[in-house]
N, C-alpha and C positions, 0 to 999 in steps of 0.2 A: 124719790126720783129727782134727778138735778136735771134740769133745760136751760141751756143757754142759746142764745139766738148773737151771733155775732158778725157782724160786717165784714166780711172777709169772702176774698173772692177766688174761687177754685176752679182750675183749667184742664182741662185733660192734657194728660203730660206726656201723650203718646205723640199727640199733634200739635204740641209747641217747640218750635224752632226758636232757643234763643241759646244766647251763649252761658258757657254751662258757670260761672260768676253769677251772672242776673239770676239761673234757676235754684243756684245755691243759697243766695238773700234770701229769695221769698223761702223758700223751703225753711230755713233758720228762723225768719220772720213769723211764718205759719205755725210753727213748732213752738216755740219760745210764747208766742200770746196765749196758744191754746194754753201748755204746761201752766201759766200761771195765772189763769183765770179758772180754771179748772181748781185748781191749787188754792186759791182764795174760797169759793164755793165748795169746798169739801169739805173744810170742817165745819161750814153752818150744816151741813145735812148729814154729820154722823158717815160718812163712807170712808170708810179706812179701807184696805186692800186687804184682804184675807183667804182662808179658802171657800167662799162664796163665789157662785156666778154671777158678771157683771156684764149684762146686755146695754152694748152700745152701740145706739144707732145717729148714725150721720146722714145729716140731710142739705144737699144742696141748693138752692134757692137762688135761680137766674132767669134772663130773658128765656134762653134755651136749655132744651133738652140737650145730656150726653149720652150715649146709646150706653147699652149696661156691662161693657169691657172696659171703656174708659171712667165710669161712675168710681167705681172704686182706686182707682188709678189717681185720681184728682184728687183723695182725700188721703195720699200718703203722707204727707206731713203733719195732718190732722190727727190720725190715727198714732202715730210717732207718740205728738204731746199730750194725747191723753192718756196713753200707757204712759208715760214718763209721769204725769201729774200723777198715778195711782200707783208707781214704784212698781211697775212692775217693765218686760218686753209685749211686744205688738204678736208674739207668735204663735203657732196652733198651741202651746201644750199651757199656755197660760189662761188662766180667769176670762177674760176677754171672749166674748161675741160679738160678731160685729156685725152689723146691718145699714144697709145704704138704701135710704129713698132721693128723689126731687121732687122739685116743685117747681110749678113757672110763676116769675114774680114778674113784676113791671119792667120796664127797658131799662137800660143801665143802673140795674140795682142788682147788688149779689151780697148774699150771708148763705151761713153754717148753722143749722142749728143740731144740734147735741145733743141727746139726751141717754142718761146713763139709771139705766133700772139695776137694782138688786133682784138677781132673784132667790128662790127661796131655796132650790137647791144646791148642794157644797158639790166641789169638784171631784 
């Protein structure tokens, strides 16, 4: 199993008003850290992309709660670079399961943590 815990701050994208340049950054930003941090840590742990199931669950860690429409909504760019880091797309008919918790962390502090299991049955 791979766990990364990484400082990175995720918004519900339903309820942010900015201009669509600033959501494009981060979104780029978001995507591009996960893909190669993911990308470094994979081959210490043997996970290549294959016909195996790959449970992955994302966990966002902030002062507050998101209700659970927006949860998953916050972690599209997340989800993006870590299908791109495993060569594969984000969409129903691939390898990929995906699972979204939170957590409540201290005031002005926010990460991501990751974590991607093998399982043991093929697709």
């Amino acid at each position: 199993m791979i766990s990364l815990l990484l400082a990175i701050r995720t918004e519900s994208e339903a309820n942010l008003h900015e201009h669509r340049m600033a959501k494009a950054k981060r979104t780029k930003l978001q995507r591009s850290v996960i893909k190669n941090r993911i990308g470094q840590v994979r081959k210490d742990f043997g996970l290549w992309y294959s016909s195996r199931i790959y449970i992955v669950t994302l966990t966002r860690i902030a002062p507050r709660y998101l209700d659970d429409d927006n949860l998953p909504r916050s972690f599209k760019a997340i989800r993006d670079g870590v299908a791109d880091a495993l060569g594969t797309d984000d969409s129903a008919r691939s390898n990929l399961r995906w699972r979204y918790a939170q957590e409540k962390g201290p005031p002005k502090r926010y990460a991501v943590r990751i974590q991607i299991e093998v399982s043991g049955a093929s697709r």
